[in-house]
N, C-alpha and C positions, 0 to 999 in steps of 0.2 A: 333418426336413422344412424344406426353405427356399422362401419366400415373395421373388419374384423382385421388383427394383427396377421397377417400372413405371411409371417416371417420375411426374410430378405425381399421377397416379393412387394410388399407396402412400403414405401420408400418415403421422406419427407413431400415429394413431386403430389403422390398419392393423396395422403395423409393433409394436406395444406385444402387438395382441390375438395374433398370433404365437408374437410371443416368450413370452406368459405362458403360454401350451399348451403349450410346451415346443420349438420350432420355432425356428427363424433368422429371426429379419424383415427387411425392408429399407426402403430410401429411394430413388427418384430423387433425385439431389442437381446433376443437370447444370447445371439450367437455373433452378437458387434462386439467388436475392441470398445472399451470404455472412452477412447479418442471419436471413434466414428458416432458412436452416440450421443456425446455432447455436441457433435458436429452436426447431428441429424435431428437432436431434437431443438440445437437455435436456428438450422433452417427453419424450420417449418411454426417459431414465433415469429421469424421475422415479417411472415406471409399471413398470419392469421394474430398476430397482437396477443390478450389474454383471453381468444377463447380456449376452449377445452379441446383437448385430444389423451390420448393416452398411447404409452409404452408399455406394451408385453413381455414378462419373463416367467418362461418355463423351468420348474420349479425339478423338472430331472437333470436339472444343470446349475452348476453354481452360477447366481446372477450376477455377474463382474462389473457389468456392465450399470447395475443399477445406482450406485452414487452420483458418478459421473452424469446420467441424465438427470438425475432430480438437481444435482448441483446448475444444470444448466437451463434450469426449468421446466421443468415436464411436471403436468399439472396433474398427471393422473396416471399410476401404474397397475393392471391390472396381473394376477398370478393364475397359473394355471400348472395342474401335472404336478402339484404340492402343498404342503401345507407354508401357507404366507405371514404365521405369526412372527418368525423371527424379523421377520423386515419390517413388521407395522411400526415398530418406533422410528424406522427412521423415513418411514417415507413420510409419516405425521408431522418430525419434525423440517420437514422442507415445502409441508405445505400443499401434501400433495393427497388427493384421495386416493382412496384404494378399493379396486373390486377382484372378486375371487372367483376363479371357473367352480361353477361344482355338478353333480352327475347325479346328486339321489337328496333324499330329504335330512337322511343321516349328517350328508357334507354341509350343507345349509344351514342347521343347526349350531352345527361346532363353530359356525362361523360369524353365526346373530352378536350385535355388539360391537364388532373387532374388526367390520369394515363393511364399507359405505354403498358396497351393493354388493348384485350377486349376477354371476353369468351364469344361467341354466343349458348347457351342453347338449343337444340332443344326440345319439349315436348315427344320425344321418348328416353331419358336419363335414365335409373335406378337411385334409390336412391330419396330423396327430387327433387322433377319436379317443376322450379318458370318456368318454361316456359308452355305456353297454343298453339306455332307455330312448326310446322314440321321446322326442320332442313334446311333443303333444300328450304323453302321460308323463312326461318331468315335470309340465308346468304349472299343473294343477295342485302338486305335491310341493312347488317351493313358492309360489305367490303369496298362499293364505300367511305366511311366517311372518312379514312383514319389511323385510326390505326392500327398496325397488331390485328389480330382477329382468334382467335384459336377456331376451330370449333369441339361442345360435342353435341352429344345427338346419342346412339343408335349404335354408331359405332363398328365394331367389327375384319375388313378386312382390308388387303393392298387395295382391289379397292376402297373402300368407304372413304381410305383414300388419295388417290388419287385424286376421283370425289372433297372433298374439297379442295384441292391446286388446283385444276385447276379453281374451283370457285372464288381463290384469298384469300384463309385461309394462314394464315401464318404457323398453324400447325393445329393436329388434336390431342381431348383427349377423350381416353378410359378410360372407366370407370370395366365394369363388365367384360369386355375380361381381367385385370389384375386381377381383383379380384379370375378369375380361372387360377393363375398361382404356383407354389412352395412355393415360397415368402409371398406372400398374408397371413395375419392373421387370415382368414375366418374359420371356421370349414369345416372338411374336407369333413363332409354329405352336406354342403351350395355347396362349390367345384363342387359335384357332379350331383345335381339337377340344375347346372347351365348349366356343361355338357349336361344334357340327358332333359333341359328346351327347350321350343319350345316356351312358352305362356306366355302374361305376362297380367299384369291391372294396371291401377293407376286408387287410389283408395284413402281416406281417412281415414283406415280401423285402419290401425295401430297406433293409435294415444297417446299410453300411451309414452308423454315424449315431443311429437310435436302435438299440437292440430291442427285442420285444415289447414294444410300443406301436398295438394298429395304427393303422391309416388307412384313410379312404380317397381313391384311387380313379382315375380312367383307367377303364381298361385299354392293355396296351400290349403292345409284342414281347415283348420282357416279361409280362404277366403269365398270355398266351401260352409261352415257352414253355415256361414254369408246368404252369397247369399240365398239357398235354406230356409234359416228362415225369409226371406224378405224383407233382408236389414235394419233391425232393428239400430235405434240408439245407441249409448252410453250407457251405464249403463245397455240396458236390450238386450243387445247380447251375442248367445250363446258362454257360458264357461263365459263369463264377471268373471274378479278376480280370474279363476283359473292359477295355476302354472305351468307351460307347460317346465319348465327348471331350469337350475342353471348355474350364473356363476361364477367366483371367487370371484366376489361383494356380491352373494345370490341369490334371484330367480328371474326369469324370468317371468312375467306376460302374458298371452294370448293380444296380440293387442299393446303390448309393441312394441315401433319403435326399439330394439335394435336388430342389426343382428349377429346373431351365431356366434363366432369367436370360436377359438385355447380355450380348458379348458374347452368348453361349455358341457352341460351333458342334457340329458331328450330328449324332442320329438322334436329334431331340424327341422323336414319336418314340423311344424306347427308354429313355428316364423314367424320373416319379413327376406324373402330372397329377399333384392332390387337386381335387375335387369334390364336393356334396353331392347330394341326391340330386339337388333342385337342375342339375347342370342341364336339365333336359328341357328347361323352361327359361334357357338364356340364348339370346339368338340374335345378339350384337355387338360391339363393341365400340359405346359411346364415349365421350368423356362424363370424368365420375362425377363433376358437378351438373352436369345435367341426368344423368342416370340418379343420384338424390332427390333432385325436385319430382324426375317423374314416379321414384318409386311412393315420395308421399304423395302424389296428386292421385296415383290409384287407392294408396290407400288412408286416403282423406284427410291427412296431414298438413297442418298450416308451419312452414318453416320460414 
């Protein structure tokens, strides 16, 4: 079971409770100071010794932050939103495996050889979407190639994670099913709405911070807005420039890509709450090491 990087949201707290169920955990690690990252990845050795987790860095962004974690042991980075050759020497040289998002059989290909799995995207994922393919016809197209290949997009159940090892996924990673778990660094209004969520969009809507890069979304009043004023561009969408939050950094912009976390303050139902499809098949808010055991006990997994 792997516990998918969801940026600022997956925290070492997260990430640690994961891995001790027996699970994969992870880190966003994009958008950390290279301090907070070596800070956040010997939390979470301190907590789980030498098993495995992994650090996330999206690859529309200079990864600054990656020396600094592998210097500090991070056992496994995976790249997504770019091509990750340039970094393969040195995350090898630190001992670290490496796996690569990819979206089509094209990206799988270029990538047989030059690292040690493969994350298959489906375009029903919450969070930044590089995928434009349903899940369930990516997996068929990057299994047979021969890496193991860990299958994300929309997941939320033991049966669905199931249906992907039976396809030949070597595992399966949730994303917004942890993100409403204890653990999680989300706000605890985002938690909520994720619960009693049914609906979702991707969208390019949120774009203060990631410009034309989908996402998929709750739908929300900021959405709402949007839509019924007729889809109106940049600059002259409504509320454009007002202040819809605060967080311990300062305020929060309307249309800003950041999502709600722990500290947040002001009208949290009108930020970006990324979310997958599956949100409509989540309807608690356990701790995440017990949401790992019971997602393999549905779907048949000995951890």
């Amino acid at each position: 079971m792997w516990q998918a990087p969801t940026g600022s949201i997956a925290g070492p707290e997260l990430c640690a409770a994961v891995v001790r169920a027996g699970g994969v955990g992870a880190m966003g690690l994009t958008w950390t100071s290279p301090e907070d990252a070596a800070v956040s990845v010997r939390a979470v050795r301190a907590r789980v010794g030498d098993a495995p987790f992994q650090g996330n860095f999206a690859l529309a962004f200079e990864p600054h932050a990656l020396s600094a974690a592998l210097e500090a042991g991070l056992p496994a980075v995976t790249f997504s939103w770019g091509d990750p050759t340039p970094y393969l020497a040195l995350c090898r040289d630190h001992g670290a495996r490496v796996g690569a998002q990819v979206t089509s059989r094209e990206e799988a290909e270029a990538l047989i050889g030059k690292v040690d799995f493969l994350i298959a995207q489906g375009v029903e994922a919450g969070g930044h979407v590089q995928s434009s393919s349903p899940l369930f016809d990516l997996l068929p197209q990057i299994v047979p190639l021969g890496p193991p290949v860990v299958a994300a997009g929309g997941l939320a159940d033991g049966r669905e994670v199931r249906r992907v090892l039976d396809l030949g996924a070597a595992g399966a990673m949730l994303g917004t099913r942890f993100v409403a778990t204890r653990e999680s660094r989300a706000h605890e209004a985002y938690k909520t709405r994720i619960v009693e969520g049914r609906e979702t969009a991707l969208t390019e809507l949120f774009d203060l911070g990631w410009p034309n890069a989908p996402h998929r979304v709750l739908r929300n009043s900021t959405l709402e807005a949007w839509e019924a004023a007729g889809h109106p561009p940049s600059g002259v969408r409504p509320g454009e420039g007002e202040t819809v939050g605060h967080a311990p950094g300062g305020p929060i912009l309307r249309y800003e890509d950041t999502a709600p976390r722990e500290g947040f303050a002001g009208e949290i139902e009108a930020m970006c709450l990324y979310a997958g499809t599956g949100v409509g098949r989540i309807d608690d808010l356990p701790q995440a090491g017990d949401l790992v055991r019971r997602l393999a006990q549905e779907a048949g997994i000995v951890v």
